[in-house]
N, C-alpha and C positions, 0 to 999 in steps of 0.2 A: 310459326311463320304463317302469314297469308299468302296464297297464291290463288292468282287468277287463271284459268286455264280456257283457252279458246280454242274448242271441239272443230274441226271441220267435218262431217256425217258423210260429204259427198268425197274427199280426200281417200286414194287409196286404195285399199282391198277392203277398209271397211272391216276391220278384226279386232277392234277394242282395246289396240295395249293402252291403250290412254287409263283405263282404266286401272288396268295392272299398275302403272305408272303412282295411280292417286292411292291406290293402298299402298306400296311401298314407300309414299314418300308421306303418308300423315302421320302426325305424333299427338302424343296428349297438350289436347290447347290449342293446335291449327287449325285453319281454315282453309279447305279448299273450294273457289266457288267456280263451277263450271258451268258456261254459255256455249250454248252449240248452235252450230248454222251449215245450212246447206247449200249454201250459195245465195239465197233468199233475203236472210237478214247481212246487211253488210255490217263489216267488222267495226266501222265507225262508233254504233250504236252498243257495242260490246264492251268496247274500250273507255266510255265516258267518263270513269272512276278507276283507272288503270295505277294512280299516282298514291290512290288509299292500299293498295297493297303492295308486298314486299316485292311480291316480280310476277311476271305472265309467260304462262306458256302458251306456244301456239303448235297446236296440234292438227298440221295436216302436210299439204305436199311444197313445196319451197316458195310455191306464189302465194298460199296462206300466209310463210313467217315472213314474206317481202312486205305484204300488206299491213302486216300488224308493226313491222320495224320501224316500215315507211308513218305510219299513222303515228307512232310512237318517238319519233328521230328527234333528238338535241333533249328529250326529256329524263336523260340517264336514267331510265325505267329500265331495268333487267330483265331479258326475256330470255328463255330455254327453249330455241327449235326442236320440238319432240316430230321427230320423222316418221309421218306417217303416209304420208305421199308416196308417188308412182316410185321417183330419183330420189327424192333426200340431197340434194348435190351439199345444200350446204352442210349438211352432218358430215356427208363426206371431208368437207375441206376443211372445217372443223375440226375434227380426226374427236367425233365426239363419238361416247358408245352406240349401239343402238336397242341396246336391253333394255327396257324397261326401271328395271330395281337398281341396273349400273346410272342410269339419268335419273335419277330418284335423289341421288345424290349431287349433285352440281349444285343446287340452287342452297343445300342446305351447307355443301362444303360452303358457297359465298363466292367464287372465284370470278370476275369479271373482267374482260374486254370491249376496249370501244372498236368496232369497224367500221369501214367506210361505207355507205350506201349509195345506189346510183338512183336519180330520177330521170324518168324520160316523158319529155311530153309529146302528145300527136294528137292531131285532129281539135286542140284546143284541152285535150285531158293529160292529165297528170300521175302517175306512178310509177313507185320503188320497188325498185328491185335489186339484189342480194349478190347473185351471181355473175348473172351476163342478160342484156336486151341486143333485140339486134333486127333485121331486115332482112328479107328474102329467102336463102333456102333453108336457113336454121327455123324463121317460122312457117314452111311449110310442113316440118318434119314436125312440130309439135301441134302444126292442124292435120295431123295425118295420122299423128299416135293419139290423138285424143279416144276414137272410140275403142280400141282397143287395149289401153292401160293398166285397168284391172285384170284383164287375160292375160297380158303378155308382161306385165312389169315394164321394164326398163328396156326390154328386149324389142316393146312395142315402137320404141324412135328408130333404131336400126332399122326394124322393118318396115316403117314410114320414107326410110331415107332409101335401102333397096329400091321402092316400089315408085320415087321419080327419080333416077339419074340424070334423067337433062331437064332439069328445073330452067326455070327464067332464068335470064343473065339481065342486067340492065349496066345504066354507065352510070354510077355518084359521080356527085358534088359533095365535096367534105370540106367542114369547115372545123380547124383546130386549134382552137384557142386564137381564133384569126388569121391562119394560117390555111388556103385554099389549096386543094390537089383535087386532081381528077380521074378516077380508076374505073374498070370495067370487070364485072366477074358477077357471081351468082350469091353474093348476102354481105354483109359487116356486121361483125359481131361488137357491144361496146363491154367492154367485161372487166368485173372487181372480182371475185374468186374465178381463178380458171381452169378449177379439176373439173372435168365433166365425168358421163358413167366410166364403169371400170376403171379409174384412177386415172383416164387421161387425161392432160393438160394441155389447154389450148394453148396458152405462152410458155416460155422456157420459166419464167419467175410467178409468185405467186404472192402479190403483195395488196393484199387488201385492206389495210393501213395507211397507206403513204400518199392521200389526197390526190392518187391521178386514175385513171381510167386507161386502162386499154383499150384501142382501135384495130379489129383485126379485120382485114381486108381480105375476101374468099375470090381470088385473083381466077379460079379455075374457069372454064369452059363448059364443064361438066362435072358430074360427082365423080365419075372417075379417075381426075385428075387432082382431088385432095387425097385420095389414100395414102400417097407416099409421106403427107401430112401428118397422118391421122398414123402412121408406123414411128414418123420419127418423135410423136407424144408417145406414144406407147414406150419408146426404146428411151424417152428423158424422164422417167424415174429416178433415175439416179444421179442427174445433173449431167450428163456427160454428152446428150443431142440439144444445145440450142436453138439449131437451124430448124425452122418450118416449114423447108423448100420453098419454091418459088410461087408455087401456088396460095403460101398463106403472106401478108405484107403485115408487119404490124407496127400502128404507130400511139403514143400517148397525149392526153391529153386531159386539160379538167371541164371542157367543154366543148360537144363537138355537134354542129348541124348536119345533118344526110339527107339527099336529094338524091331520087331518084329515078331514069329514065327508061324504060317503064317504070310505074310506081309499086313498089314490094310492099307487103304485108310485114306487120309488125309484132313481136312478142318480146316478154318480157319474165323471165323464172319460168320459162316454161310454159308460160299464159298467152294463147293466141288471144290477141286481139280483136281479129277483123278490123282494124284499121290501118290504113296505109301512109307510106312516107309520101310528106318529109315530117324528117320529127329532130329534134333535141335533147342532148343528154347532157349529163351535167355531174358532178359529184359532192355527194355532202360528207365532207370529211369530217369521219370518227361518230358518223350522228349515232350508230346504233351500237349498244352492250347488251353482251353476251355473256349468259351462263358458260365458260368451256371447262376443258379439263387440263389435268395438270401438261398431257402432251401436247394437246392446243397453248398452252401457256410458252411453254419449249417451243414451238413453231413460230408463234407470232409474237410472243410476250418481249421480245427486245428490239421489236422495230418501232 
């Protein structure tokens, strides 16, 4: 086999399994070519000859494999998210391994899925992402874990999120699929996978397949007033909590505009931006394939 593998240096703790990853997964006769960047060189220039091999990994934290998917979408090019970032969200939803010599294996078993990817544009710019984008106090919590990520892991957005409880509130303007409403609360989240850390789930379903976009409206006042939220994801592991209380709204759509009064800050897989609404989202059905595995295949492989 060939594979192309895209290093991210600045992703992470910075501990090499990528490497572990490259000897368990060469055999006599392959190629593995590895480009790394630190943020410096963008993935564009990585990617230019993406289609001469058999698939690409992207090795770093969920806004590396959004970037690479996004750069890659509608070219059925097979890529393996190797989680090497802070969250991993998409591994998680995935239900891919995270050992090294167990991902070593996926590309060569062959197994592939298309999923859905979201774009969003603002300020005149364009980018993919995998998970969830969204507005206000979710991208304050990922401009708040940023310097501490490699210290604290995962654990560093909770503590981003303790440290403002009374975030901005402003009032949208949603536009859905040409359908306008008007709400008040503290973020909107636009989301195709919806596990975040610890396994919890923003929506009760989890279909990032099925050409629509979730709208989730952060209806609170204060942070205070999602936890009863954030217990009933906890407690819908098992399918048996729907409800998001009142604090959370959620609606779908395959294209939706956000206006916002104050203007909120914008991210994207975890990626602050520093840029503000209003922005646009959109979804491109099925554009990205995925390396998974056999229990990813169980999960998703019949919708």
């Amino acid at each position: 086999m060939k594979l192309l593998v895209l290093n991210n240096l600045a992703s992470g703790y910075g501990e090499g399994a990528i490497y572990d990853f490259i000897r368990a997964f060469a055999r006599d006769g392959d190629e593995v070519c590895v480009r790394s960047t630190d943020g410096t060189t963008d993935l564009r220039g990585l990617l230019g000859d993406a289609a001469s091999f058999d698939g690409v990994v992207a090795s770093g934290g969920d806004g590396t494999v959004a970037t690479a998917s996004y750069l890659l979408a509608g070219t059925g090019i097979p890529i393996l998210p190797f989680p090497a970032g802070t969250a991993n969200l998409l591994a998680l939803n995935l239900a891919s391994p995270n050992e090294p010599h167990a991902l070593a294996k996926l590309p060569r078993a062959g197994t592939t899925l298309d999923f859905d990817l979201g774009e969003i544009e603002v300020e005149g710019r364009r980018f993919g992402f995998g998970i969830m984008a969204g507005a206000g106090y979710d991208a304050a919590i990922m401009h708040g874990a940023e310097p501490a990520k490699r210290l604290l892991g995962p654990m560093a957005y909770f503590s981003a999120a303790l440290s403002n409880p009374l975030p901005q509130t402003s009032r949208f303007t949603i536009d859905l699929d040409g359908e306008t409403i008007e709400r008040e609360g503290l973020g909107i989240l636009i989301v195709n996978f919806s596990k975040i850390q610890f396994d919890i789930s923003v929506t009760h379903e989890n279909q990032p397949r099925d050409g629509v976009l979730d709208v989730v409206v952060l209806r609170a006042a204060n942070a205070f007033e999602l936890i009863p939220a954030l217990v009933a994801g906890m407690l819908d592991r098992g399918g048996d909590f729907p409800d998001r209380t009142a604090a959370v709204e959620i609606h779908r759509a395959r294209h939706v505009r956000v206006e916002a009064d104050p203007p909120m800050e914008v991210q994207y897989d975890g990626e602050a931006t520093r840029l503000m609404t209003p922005f646009e989202a959109r979804v491109l059905p099925r554009a990205a394939r995925f390396y998974v595995s056999e229990e990813c295949l169980e999960l998703f492989g019949g919708e």
